[in-house]
PyMOL CGO cylinders between C-alpha atoms (Angstrom):
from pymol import cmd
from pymol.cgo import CYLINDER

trace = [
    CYLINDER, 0.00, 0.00, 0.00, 1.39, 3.12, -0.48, 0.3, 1, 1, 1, 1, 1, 1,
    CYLINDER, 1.39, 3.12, -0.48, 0.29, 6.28, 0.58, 0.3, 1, 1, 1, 1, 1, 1,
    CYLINDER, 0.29, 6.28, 0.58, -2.68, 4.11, 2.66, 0.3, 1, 1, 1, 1, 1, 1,
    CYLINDER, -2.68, 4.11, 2.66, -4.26, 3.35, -1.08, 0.3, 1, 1, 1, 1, 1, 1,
    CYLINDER, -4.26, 3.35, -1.08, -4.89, -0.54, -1.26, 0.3, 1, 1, 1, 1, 1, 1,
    CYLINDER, -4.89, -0.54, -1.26, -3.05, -2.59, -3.76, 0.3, 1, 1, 1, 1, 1, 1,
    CYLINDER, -3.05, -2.59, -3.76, -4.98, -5.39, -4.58, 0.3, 1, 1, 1, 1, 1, 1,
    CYLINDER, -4.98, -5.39, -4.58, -2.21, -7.21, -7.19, 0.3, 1, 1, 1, 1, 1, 1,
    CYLINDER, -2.21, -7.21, -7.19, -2.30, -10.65, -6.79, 0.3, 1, 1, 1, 1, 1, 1,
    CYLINDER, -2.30, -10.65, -6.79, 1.49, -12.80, -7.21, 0.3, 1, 1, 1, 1, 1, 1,
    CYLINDER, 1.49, -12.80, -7.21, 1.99, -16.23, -8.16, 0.3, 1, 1, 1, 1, 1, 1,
    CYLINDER, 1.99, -16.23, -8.16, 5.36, -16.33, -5.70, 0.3, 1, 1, 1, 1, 1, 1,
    CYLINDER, 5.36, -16.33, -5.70, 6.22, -14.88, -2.56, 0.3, 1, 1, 1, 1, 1, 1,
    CYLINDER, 6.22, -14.88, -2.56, 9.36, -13.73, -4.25, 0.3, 1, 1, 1, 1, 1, 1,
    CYLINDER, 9.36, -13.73, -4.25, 7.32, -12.02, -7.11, 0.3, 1, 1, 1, 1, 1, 1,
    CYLINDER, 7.32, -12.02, -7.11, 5.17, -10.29, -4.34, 0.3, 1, 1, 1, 1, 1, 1,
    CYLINDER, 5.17, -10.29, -4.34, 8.53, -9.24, -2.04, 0.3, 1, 1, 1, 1, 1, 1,
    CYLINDER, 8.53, -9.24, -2.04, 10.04, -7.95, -5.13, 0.3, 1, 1, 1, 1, 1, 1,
    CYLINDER, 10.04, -7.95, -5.13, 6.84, -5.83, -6.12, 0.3, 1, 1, 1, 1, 1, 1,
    CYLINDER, 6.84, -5.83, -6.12, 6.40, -4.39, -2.47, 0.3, 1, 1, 1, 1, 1, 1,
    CYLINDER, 6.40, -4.39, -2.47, 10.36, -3.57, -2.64, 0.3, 1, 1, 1, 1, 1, 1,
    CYLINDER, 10.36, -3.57, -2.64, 10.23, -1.90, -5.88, 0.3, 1, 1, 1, 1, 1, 1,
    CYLINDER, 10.23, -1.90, -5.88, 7.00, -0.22, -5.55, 0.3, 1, 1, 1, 1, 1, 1,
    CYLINDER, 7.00, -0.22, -5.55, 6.20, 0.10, -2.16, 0.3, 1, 1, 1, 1, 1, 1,
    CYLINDER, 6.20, 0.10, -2.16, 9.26, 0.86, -0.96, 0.3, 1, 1, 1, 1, 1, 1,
    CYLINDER, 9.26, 0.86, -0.96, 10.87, 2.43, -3.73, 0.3, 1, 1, 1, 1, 1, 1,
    CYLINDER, 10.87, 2.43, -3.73, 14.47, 3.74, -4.20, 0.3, 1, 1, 1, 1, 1, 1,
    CYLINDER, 14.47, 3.74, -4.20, 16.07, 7.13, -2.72, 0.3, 1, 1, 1, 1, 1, 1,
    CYLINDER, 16.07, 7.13, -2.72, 17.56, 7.75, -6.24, 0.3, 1, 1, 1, 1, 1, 1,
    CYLINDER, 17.56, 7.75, -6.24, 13.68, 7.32, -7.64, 0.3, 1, 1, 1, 1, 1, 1,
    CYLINDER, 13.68, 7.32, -7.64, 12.44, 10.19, -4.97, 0.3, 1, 1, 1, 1, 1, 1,
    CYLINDER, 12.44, 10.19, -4.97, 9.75, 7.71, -3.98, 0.3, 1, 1, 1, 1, 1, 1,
    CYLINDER, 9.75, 7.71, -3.98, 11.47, 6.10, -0.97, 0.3, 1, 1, 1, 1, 1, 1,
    CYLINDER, 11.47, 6.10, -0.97, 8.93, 5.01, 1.90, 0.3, 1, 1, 1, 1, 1, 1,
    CYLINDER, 8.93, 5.01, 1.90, 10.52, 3.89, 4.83, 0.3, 1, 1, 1, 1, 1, 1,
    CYLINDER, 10.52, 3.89, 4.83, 6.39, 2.52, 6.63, 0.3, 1, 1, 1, 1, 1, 1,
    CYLINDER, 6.39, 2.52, 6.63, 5.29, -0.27, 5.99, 0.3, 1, 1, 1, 1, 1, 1,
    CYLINDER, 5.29, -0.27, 5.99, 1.64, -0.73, 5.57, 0.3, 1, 1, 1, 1, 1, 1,
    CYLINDER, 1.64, -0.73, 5.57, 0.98, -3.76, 5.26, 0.3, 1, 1, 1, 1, 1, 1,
    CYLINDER, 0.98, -3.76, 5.26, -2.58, -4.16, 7.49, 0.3, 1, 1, 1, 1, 1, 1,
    CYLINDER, -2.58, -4.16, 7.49, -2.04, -1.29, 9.30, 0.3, 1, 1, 1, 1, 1, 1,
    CYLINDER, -2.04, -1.29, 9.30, 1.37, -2.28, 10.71, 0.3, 1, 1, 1, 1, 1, 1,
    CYLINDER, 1.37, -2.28, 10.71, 2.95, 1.19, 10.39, 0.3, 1, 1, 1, 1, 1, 1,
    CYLINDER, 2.95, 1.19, 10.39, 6.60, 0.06, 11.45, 0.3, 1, 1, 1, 1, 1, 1,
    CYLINDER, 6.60, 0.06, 11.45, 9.29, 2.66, 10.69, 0.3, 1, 1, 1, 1, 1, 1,
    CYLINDER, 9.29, 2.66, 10.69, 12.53, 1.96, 10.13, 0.3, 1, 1, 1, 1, 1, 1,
    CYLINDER, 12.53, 1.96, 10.13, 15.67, 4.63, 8.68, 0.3, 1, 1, 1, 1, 1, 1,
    CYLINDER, 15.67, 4.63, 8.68, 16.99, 2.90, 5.87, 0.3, 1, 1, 1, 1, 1, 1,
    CYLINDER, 16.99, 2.90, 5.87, 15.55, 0.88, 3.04, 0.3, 1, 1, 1, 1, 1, 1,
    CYLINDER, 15.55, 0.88, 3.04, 17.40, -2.61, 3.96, 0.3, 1, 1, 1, 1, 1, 1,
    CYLINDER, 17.40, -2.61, 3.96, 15.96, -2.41, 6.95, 0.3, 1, 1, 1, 1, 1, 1,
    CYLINDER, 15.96, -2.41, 6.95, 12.36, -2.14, 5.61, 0.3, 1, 1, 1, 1, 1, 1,
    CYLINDER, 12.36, -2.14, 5.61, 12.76, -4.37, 3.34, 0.3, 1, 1, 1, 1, 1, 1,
    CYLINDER, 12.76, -4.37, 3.34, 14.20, -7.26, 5.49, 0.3, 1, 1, 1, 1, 1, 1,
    CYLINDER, 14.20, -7.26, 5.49, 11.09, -5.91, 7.51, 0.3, 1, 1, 1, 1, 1, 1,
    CYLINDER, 11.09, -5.91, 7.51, 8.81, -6.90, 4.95, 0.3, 1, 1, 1, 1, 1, 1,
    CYLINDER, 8.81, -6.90, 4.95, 9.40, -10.73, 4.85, 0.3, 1, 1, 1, 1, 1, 1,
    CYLINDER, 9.40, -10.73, 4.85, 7.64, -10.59, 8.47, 0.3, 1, 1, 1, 1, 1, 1,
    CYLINDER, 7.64, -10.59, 8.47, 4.01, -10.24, 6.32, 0.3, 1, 1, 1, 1, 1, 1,
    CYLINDER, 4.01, -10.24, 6.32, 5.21, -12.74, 3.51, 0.3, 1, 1, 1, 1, 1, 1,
    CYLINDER, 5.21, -12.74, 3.51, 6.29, -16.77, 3.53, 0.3, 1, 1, 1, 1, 1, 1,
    CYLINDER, 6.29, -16.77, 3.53, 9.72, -15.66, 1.05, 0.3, 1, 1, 1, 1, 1, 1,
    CYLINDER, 9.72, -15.66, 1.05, 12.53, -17.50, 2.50, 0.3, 1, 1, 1, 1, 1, 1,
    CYLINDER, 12.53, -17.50, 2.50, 15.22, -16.76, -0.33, 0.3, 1, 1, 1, 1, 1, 1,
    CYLINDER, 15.22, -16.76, -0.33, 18.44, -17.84, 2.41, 0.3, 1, 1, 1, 1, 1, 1,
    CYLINDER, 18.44, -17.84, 2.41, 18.70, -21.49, 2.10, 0.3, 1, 1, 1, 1, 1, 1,
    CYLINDER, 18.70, -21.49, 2.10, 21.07, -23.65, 3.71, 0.3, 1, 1, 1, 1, 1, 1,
    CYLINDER, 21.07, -23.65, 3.71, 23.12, -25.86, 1.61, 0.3, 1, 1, 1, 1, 1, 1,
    CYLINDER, 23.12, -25.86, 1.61, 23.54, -28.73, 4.09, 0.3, 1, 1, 1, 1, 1, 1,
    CYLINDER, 23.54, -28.73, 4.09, 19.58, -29.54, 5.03, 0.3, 1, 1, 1, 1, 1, 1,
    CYLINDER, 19.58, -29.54, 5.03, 17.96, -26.94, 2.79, 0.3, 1, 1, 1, 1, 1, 1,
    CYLINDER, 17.96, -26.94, 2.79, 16.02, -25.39, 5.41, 0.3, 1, 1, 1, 1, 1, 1,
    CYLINDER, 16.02, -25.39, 5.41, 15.22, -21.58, 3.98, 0.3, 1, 1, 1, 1, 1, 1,
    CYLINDER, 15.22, -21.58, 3.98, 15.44, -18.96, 6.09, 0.3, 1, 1, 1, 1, 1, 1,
    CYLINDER, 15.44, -18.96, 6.09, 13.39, -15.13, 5.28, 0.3, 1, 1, 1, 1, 1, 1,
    CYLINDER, 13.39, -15.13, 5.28, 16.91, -13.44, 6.93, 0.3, 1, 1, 1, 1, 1, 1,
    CYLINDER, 16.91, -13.44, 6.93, 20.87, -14.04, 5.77, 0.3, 1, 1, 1, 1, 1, 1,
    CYLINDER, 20.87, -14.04, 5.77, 21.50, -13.46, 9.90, 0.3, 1, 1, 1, 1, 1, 1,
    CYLINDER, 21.50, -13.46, 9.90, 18.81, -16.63, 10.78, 0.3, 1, 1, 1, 1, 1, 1,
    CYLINDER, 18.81, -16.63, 10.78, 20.74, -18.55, 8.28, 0.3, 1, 1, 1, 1, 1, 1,
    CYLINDER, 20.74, -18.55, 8.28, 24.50, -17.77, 9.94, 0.3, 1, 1, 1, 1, 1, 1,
    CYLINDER, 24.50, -17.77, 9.94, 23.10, -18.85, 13.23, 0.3, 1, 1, 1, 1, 1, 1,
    CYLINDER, 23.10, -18.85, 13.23, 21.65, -22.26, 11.70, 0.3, 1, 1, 1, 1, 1, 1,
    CYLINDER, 21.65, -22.26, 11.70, 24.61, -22.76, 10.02, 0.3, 1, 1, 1, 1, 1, 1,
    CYLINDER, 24.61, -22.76, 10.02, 26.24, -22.78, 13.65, 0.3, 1, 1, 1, 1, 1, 1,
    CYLINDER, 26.24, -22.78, 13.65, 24.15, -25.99, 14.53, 0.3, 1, 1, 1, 1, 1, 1,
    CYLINDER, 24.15, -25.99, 14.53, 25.57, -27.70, 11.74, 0.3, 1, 1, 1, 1, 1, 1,
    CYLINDER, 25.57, -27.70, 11.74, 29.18, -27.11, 12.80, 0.3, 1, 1, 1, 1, 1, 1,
    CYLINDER, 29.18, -27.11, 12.80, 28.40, -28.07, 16.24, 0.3, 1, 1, 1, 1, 1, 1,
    CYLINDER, 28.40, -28.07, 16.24, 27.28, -31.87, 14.82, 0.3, 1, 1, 1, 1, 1, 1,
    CYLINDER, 27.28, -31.87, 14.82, 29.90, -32.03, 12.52, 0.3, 1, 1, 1, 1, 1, 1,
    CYLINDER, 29.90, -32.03, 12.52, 32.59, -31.06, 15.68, 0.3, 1, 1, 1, 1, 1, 1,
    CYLINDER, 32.59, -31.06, 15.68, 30.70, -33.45, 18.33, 0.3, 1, 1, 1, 1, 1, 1,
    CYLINDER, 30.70, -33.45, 18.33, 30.56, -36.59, 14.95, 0.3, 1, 1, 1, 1, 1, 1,
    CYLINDER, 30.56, -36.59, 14.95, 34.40, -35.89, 14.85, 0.3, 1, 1, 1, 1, 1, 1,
    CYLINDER, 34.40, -35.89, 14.85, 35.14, -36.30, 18.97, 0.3, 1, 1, 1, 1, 1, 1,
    CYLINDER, 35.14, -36.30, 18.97, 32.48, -39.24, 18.77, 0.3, 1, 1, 1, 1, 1, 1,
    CYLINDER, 32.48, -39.24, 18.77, 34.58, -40.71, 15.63, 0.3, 1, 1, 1, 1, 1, 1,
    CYLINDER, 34.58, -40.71, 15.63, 37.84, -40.29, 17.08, 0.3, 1, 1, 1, 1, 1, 1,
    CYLINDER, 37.84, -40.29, 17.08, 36.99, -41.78, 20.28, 0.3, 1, 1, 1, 1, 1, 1,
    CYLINDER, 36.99, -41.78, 20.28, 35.70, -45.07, 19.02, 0.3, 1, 1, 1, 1, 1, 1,
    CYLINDER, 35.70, -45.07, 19.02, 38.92, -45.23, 16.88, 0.3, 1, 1, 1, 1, 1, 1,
    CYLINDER, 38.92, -45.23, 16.88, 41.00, -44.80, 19.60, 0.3, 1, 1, 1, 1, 1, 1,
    CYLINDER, 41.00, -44.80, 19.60, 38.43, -47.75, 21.84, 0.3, 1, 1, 1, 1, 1, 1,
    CYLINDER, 38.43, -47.75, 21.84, 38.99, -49.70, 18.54, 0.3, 1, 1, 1, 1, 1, 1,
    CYLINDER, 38.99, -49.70, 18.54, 42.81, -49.64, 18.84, 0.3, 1, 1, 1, 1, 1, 1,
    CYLINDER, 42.81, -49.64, 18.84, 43.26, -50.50, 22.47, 0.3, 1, 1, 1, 1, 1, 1,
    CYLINDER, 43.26, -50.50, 22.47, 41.22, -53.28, 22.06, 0.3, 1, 1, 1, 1, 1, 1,
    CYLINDER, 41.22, -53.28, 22.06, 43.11, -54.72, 19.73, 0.3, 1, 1, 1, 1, 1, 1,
    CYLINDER, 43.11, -54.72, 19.73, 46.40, -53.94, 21.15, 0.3, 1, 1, 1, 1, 1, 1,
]
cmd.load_cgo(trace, "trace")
């Protein structure tokens, strides 16, 4: 919505629909038609730069475009991803001590 006129466009996607409320909703500083509100149903939240109202945005909407290579679990913010990721590395780190300890069971028993 901008300027509290309802938009009634319809989007196959999420991403289709994020990219339309970005571009036209939003707009761009260098387009003099930067809105910093959002409006979706009334929400009103301000923020003071556009990245911030845009990662805002993916609140209203199901786009996940951060996707983790390992499980492929998509994530709607790059910063929710980097602290999934840390899960990942914690069973890979815990597989490793687990793996190195039944080598070294495996060895004295043999010895």
């Amino acid at each position: 919505m901008k300027d509290n006129i309802p938009c009634n466009i319809e989007f196959e996607t999420a991403e289709f629909l994020y990219k339309h409320l970005c571009d036209d909703h939003v707009g761009r500083k260098a387009n003099n038609n930067l809105c910093l509100t959002c409006h979706w149903n009334n929400c009103n939240f301000t923020k003071n730069k556009r990245d911030h109202i845009t990662s805002h945005l993916r609140k209203h909407i199901s786009f996940k475009p951060f996707v983790c290579q390992i499980c492929e679990r998509a994530f709607k913010r790059p910063q929710d991803l980097k602290k999934h990721k840390i899960i990942h590395e914690e069973i890979r780190i815990k597989l490793q001590d687990l793996k190195s300890k039944l080598l070294n069971t495996i060895f004295k028993n043999e010895i």
